[in-house]
TIVO-2410 file (N, C-alpha, C; in nm, 3 decimals):
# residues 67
REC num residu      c1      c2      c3 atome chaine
REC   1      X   0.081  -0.118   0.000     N      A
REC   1      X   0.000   0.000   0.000    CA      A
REC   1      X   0.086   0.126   0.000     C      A
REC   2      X   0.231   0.120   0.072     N      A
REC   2      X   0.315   0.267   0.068    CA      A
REC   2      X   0.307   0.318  -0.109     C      A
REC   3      X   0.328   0.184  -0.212     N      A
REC   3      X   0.334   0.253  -0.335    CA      A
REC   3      X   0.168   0.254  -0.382     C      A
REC   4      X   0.090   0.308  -0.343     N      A
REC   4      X  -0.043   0.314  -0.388    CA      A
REC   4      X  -0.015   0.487  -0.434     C      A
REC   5      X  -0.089   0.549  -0.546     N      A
REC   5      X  -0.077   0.666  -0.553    CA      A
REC   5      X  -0.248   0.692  -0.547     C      A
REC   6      X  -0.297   0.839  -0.577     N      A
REC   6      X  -0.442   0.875  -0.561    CA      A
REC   6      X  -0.534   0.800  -0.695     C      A
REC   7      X  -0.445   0.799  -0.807     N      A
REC   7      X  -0.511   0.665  -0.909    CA      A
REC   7      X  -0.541   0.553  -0.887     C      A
REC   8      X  -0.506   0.508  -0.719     N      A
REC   8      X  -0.574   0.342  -0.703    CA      A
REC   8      X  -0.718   0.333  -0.762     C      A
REC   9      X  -0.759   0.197  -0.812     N      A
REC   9      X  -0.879   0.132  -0.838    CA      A
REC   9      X  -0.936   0.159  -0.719     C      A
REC  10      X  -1.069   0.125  -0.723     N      A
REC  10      X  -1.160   0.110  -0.613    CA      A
REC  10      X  -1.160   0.000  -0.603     C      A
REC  11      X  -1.082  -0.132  -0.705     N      A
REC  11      X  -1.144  -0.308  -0.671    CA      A
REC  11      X  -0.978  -0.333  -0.610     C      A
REC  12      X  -0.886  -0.245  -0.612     N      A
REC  12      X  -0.783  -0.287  -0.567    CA      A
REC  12      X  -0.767  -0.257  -0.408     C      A
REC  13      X  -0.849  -0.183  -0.340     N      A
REC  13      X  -0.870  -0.097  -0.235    CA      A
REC  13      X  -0.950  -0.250  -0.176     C      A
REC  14      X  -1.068  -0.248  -0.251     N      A
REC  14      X  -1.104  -0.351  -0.225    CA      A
REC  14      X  -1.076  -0.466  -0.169     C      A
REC  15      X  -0.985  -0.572  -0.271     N      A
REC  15      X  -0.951  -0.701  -0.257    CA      A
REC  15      X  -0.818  -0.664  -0.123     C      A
REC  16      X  -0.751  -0.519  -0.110     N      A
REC  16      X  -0.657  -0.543  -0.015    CA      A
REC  16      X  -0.757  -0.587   0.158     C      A
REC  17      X  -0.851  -0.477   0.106     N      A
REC  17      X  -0.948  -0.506   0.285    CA      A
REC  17      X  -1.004  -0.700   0.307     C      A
REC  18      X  -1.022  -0.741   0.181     N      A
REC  18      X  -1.063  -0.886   0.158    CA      A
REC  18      X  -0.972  -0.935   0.207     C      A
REC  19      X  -0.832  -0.959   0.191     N      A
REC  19      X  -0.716  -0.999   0.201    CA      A
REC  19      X  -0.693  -0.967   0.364     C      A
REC  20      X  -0.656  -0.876   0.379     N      A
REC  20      X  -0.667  -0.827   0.524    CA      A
REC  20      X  -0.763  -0.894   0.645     C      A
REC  21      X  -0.877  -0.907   0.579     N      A
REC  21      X  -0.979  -0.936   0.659    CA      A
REC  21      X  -1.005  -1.075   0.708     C      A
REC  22      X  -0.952  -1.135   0.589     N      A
REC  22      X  -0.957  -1.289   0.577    CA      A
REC  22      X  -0.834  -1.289   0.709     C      A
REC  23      X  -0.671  -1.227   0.643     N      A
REC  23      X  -0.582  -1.276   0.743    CA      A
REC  23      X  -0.594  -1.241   0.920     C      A
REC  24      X  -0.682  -1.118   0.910     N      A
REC  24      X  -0.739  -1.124   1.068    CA      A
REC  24      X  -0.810  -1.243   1.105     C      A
REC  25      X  -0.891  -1.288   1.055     N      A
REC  25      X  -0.996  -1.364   1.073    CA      A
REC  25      X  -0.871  -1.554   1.130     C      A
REC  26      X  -0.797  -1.554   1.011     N      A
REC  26      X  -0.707  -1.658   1.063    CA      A
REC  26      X  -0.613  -1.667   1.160     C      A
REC  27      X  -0.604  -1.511   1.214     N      A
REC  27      X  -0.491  -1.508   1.321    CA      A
REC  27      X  -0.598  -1.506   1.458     C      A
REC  28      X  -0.668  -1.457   1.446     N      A
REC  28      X  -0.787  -1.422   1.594    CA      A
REC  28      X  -0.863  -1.541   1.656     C      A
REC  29      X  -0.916  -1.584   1.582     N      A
REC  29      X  -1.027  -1.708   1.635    CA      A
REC  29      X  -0.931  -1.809   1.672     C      A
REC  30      X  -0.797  -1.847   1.611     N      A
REC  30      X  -0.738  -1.957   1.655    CA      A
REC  30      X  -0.648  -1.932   1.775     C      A
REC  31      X  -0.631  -1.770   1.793     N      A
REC  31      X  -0.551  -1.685   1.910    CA      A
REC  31      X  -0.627  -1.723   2.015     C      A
REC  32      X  -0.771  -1.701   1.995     N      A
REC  32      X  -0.867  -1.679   2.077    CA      A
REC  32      X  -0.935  -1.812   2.160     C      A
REC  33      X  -0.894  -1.934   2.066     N      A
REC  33      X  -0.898  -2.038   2.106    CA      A
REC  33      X  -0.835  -2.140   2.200     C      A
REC  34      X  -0.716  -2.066   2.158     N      A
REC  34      X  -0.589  -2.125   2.225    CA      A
REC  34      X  -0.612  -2.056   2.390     C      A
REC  35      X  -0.638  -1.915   2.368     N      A
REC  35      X  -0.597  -1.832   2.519    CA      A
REC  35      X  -0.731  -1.891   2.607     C      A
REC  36      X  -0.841  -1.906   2.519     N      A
REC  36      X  -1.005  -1.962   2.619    CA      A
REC  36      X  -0.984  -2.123   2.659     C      A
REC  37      X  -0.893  -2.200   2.570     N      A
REC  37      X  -0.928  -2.324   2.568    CA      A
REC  37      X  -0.867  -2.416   2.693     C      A
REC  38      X  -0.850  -2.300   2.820     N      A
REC  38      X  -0.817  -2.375   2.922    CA      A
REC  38      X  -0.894  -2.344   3.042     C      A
REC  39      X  -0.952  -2.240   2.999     N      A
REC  39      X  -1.075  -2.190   3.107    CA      A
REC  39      X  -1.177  -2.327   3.081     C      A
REC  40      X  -1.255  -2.363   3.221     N      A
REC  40      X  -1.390  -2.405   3.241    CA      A
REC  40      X  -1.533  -2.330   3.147     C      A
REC  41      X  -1.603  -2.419   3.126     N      A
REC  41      X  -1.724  -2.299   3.056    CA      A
REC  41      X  -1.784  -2.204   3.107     C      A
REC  42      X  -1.765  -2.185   3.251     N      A
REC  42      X  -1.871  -2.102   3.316    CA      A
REC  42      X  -1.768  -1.995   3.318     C      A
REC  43      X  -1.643  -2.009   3.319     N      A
REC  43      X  -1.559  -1.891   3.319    CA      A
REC  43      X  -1.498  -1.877   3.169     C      A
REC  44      X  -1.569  -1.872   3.078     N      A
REC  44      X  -1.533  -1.821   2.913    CA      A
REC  44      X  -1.531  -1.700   2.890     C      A
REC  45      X  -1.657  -1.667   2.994     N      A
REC  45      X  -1.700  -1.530   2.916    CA      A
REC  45      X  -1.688  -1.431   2.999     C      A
REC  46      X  -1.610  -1.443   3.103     N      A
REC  46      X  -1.456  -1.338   3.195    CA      A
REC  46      X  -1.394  -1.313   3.102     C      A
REC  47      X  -1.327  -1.449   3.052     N      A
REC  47      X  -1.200  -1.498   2.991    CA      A
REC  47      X  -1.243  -1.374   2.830     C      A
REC  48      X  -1.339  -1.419   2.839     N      A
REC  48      X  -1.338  -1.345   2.646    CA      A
REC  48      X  -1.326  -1.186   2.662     C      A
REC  49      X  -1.346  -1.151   2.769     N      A
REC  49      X  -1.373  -1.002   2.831    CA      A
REC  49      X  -1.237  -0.967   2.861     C      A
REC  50      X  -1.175  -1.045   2.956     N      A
REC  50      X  -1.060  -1.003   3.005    CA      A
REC  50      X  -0.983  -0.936   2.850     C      A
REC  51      X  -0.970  -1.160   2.759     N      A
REC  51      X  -0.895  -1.080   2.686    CA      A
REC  51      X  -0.910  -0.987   2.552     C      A
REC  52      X  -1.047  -0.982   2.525     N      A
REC  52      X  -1.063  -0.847   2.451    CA      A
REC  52      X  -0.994  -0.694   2.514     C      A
REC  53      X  -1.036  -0.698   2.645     N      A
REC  53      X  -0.994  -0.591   2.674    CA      A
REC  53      X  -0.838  -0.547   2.683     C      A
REC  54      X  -0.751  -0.684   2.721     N      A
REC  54      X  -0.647  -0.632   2.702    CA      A
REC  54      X  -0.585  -0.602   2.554     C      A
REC  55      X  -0.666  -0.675   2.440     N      A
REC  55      X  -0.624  -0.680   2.312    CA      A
REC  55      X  -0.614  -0.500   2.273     C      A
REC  56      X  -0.769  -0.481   2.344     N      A
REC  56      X  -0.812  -0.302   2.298    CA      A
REC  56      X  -0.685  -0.259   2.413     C      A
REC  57      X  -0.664  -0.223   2.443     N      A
REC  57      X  -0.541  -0.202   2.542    CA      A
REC  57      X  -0.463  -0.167   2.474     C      A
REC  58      X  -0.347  -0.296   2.432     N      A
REC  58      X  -0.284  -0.280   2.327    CA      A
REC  58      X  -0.287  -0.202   2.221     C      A
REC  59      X  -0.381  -0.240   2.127     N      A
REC  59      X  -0.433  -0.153   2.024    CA      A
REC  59      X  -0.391   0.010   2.059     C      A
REC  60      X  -0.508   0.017   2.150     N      A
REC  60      X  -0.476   0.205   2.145    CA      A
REC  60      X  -0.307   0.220   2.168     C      A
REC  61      X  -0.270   0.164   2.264     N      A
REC  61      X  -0.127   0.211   2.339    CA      A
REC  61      X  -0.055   0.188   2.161     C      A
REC  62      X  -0.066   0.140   2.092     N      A
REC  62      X   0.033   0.061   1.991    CA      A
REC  62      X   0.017   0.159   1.917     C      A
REC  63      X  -0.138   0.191   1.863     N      A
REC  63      X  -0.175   0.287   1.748    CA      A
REC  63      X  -0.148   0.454   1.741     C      A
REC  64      X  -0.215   0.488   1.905     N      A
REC  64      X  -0.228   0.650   1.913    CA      A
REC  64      X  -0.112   0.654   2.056     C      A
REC  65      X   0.012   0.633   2.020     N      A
REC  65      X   0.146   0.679   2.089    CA      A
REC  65      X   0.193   0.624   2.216     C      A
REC  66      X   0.195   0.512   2.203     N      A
REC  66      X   0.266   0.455   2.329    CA      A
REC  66      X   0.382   0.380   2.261     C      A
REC  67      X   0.444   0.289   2.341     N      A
REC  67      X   0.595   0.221   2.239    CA      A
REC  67      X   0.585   0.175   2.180     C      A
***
């Protein structure tokens, strides 16, 4: 995407978010599986909380200026 200029396609914009979206999709659910898949069932949905929240955590600190 650094060499994209203001002439990008709209289907190339496109297929990158497809691409993207797919490779989130393969890194998360199996992340997400691994980190829940030792909790009990009644404690999943701490577990899915906890670690969303630390994920958003991350995120901001990573995105809008932390190290």
């Amino acid at each position: 995407m650094t060499g994209w200029t203001p002439d990008v396609s709209q289907m190339m914009i496109m297929s990158n978010g497809l691409v993207q979206g797919a490779g989130l999709g393969f890194l998360f659910v199996p992340l997400s599986a691994v980190t829940l898949g030792t909790l009990p069932p009644e404690q999943r949905t701490e577990g899915a909380g906890l670690y969303n929240l630390s994920r958003n955590i991350w995120f901001q600190r990573r995105h809008f200026g932390g190290d």
